[in-house]
N, C-alpha and C positions, 0 to 999 in steps of 0.2 A: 469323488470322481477322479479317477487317473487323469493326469496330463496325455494329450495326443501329443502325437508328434510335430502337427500345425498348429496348436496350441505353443508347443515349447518354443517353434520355431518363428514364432509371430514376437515373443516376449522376451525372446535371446534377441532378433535385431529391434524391439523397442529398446532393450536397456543397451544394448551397444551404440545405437544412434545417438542414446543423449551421452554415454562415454565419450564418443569420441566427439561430442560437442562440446563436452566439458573441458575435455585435454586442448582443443580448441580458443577455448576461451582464457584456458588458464595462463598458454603461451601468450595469446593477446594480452592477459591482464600484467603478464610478467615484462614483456616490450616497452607497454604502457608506464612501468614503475621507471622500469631503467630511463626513459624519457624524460619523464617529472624528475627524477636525481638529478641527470648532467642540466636540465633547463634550469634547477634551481640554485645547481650551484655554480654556473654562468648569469646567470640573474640579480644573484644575490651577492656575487663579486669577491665568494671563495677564493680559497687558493685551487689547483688545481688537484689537487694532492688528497684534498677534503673530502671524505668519501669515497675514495677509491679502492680500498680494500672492500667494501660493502656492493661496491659497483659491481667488483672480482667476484665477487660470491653469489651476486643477482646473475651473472655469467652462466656459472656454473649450473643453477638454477635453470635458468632457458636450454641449456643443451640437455638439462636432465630431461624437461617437456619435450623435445625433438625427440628425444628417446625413448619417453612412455608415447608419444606420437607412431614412434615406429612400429614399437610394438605392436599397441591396439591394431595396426592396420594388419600387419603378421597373422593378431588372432581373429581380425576380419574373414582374412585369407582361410587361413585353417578353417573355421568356421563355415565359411563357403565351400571348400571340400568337403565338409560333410555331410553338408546340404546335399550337394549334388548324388553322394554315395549313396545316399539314406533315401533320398526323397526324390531323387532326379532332376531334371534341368530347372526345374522351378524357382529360381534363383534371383537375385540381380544381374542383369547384365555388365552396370556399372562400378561391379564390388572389387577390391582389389586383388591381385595376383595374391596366393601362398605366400610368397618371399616380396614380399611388397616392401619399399624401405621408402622414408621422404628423399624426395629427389631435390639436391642442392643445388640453384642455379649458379652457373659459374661466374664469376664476376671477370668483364676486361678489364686488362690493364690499361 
């Protein structure tokens, strides 16, 4: 039996919901590590030095997640565009813009 079109569109946002719980989770789990590094090597009365190159790359790591973050929300968007095209307003209300990007809050000085 063909796929419908409410069919496709019901198991396009299943698998996208738990993606972008997963990029969710992965950034939590990647916060989490960097955490546990500087608390153990404050704890454990390191040098400061100890682990820092590893910490630089756990770095790298969390803005790579912001970025597959951004993304999924992009193909959220697109996605939602074609919803609307194909199927009409039938939609989420709460799904994000085409050009959606994470918004950084600004920190004071």
């Amino acid at each position: 039996m063909p796929m419908t079109a409410h069919i496709a569109r019901a198991r396009i946002a299943r698998d996208l919901e738990a993606t972008e719980q997963l990029v969710d989770q992965m950034a939590l789990a990647l916060a989490r590590l960097s955490a546990t590094m500087i608390e153990a090597r404050l704890e454990t009365g390191v040098q400061a030095a100890v682990g820092h190159s590893a910490l630089m790359r756990l770095g790298k790591a969390q803005v790579a997640a912001n970025t597959v973050k951004s993304d999924i929300l992009r193909v959220h968007g697109e996605l939602l565009d074609i919803a609307r095209e194909q199927m009409g307003g039938d939609v989420h209300e709460d799904c994000p813009p085409r050009h959606a990007s994470i918004a950084v809050p600004s920190v004071a000085a």
